[in-house]
C-alpha positions as MATLAB code, in Angstrom:
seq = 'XXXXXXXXXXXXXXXXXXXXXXXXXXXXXXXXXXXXXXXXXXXXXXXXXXXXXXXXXXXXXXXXXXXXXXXXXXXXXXXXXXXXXXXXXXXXXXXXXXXXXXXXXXXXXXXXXXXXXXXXXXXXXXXXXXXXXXXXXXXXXXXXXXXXXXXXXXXXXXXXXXXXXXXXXXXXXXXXXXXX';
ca = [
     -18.089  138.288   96.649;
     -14.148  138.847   95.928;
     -11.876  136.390   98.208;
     -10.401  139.592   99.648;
     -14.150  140.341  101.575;
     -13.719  136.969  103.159;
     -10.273  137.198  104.549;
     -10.683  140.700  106.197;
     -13.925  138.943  108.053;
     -11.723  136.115  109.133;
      -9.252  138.862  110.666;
     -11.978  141.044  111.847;
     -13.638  138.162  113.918;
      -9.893  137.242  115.295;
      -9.011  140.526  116.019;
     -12.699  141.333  118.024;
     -12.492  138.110  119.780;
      -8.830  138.890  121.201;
     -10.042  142.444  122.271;
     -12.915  140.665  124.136;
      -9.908  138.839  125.837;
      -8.570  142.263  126.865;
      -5.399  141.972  124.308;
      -4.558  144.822  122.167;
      -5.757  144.501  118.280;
      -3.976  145.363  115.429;
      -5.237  147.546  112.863;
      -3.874  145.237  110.113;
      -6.744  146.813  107.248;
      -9.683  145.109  109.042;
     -12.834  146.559  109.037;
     -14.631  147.546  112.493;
     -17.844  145.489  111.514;
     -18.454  142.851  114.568;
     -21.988  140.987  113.094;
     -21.297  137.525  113.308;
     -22.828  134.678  111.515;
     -21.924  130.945  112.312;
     -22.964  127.834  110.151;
     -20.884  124.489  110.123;
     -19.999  122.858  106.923;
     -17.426  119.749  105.992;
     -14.050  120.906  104.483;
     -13.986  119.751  101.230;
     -12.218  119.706   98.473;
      -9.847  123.170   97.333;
     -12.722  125.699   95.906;
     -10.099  126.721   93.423;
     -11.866  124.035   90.824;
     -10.575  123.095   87.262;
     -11.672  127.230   86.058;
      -8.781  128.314   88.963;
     -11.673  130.722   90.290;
     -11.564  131.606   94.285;
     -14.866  130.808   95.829;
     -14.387  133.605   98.787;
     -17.786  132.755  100.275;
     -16.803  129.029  100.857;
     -13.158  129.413  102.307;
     -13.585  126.146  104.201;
     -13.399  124.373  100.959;
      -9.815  125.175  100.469;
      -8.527  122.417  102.678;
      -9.943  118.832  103.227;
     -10.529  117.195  106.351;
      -7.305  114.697  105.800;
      -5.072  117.877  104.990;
      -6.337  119.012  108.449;
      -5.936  116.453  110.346;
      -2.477  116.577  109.227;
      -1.703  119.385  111.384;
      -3.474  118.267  114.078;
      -7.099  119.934  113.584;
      -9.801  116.993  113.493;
     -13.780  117.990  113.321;
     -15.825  120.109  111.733;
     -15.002  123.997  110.752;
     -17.202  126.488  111.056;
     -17.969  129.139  108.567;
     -18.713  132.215  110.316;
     -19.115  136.017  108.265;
     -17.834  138.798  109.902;
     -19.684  141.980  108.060;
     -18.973  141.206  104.566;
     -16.269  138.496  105.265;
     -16.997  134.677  105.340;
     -14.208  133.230  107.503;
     -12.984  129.314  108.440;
     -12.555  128.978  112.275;
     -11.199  126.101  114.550;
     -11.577  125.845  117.932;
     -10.967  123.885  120.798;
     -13.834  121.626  119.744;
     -11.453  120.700  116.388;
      -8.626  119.320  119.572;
      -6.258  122.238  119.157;
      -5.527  125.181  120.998;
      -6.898  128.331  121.490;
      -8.671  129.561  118.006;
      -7.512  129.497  114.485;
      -9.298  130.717  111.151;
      -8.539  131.779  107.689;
     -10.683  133.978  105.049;
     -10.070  135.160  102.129;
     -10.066  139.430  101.413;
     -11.158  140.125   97.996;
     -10.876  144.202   98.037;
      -7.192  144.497  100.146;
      -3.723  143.174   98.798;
      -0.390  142.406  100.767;
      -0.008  146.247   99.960;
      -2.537  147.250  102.307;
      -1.368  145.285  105.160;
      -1.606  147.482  107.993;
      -0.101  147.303  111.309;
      -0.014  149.092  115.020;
       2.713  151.006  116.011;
       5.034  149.003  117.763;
       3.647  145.581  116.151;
       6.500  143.308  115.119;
       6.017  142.603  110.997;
       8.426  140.539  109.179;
       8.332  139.888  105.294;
       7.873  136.059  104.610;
       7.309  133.644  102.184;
       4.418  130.723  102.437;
       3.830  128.391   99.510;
       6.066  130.303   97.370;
       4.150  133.665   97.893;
       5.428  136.695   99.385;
       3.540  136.990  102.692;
       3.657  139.384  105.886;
       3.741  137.514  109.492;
       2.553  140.334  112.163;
       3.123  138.898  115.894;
       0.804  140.869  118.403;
       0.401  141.437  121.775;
      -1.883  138.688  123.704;
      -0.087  135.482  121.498;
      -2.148  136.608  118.640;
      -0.255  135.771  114.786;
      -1.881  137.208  111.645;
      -0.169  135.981  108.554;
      -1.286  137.933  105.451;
      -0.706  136.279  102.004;
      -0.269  137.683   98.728;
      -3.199  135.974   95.867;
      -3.317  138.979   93.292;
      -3.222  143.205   93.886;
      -6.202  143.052   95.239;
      -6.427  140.332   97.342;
      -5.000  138.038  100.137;
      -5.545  135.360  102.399;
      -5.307  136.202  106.075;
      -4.776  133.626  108.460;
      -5.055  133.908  112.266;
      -3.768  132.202  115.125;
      -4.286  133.311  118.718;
      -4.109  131.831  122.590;
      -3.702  133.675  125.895;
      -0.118  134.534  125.932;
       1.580  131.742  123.523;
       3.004  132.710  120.120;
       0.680  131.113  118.060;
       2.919  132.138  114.668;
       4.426  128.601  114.149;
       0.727  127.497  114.021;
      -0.799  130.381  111.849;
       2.036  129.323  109.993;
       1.365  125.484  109.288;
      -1.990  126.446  108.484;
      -1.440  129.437  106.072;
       1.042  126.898  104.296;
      -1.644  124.468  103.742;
      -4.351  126.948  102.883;
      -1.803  128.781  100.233;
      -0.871  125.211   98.554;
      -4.858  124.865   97.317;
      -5.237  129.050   96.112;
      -5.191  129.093   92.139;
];
């Protein structure tokens, strides 16, 4: 499964869960699928490996526990897939707050980074990549960043009311340090 798969799970799941909140969702390429999986494994080591091949099914493995921790997430991730995308989530049970996650898509680039009308998008750069930071209603941040044409790593950040981008931020940052 391509990296791009995972990420549009990880946006799916973060999108679905702020509609169950009553916010409005972007449209930001995700698929409608709402199956959801959840298993708990460690972060590890970056998946990326000596052959610089993206394990998409295993995104938790792109950050290790002590790189967590040094943002201020501590526990356990779970993996959770979202139709065909396996996604990382944190919680409140990981001491931060409201929920974060990060997947990676394996069939959608930067390119095909969609958006609601009225959504506020702004061209970025995270770990040296070109990236797209959409800020939605609710406190909700999707970050999408660029890995290859057909691919991206989507990171999500969302609470009640609070702008969660400076968070999706720090985390998209460490997640894009570990991609090949």
């Amino acid at each position: 499964m391509s990296s791009r798969a995972v990420l549009t799970g990880v946006v799916a799941a973060v999108l679905v869960a702020a509609a169950g909140c009553g916010g409005t969702t972007s449209q930001a390429g995700l698929a409608q699928t709402t199956t959801t999986t959840t298993s708990t494994r460690s972060a590890g080591t970056s998946s990326a490996g000596p052959s610089g091949t993206l394990d998409a099914d295993r995104p938790c493995e792109l950050v290790t526990a002590s790189e967590l921790t040094s943002i201020g997430i501590n526990g356990t991730p779970k993996e959770e897939r979202t139709g065909s995308t396996q996604e990382c989530v944190f919680d409140r049970s990981n001491g931060i707050e409201g929920v974060r996650g990060f997947g990676i898509r394996t069939a959608l680039g930067l390119k095909d980074f969609r958006v609601a009308s009225g959504e506020e998008v702004a061209d970025i750069i995270v770990g040296g990549r070109k990236a797209k930071q959409l800020k939605a209603t609710g406190g909700t941040c999707l970050i999408g960043v660029d890995i290859s044409e057909s691919s991206r790593l989507d990171v999500t950040a969302r609470s009640g009311e609070k702008d969660m981008c400076p968070q999706a931020l720090e985390l998209a940052q460490l997640v894009a340090k570990n991609l090949p």
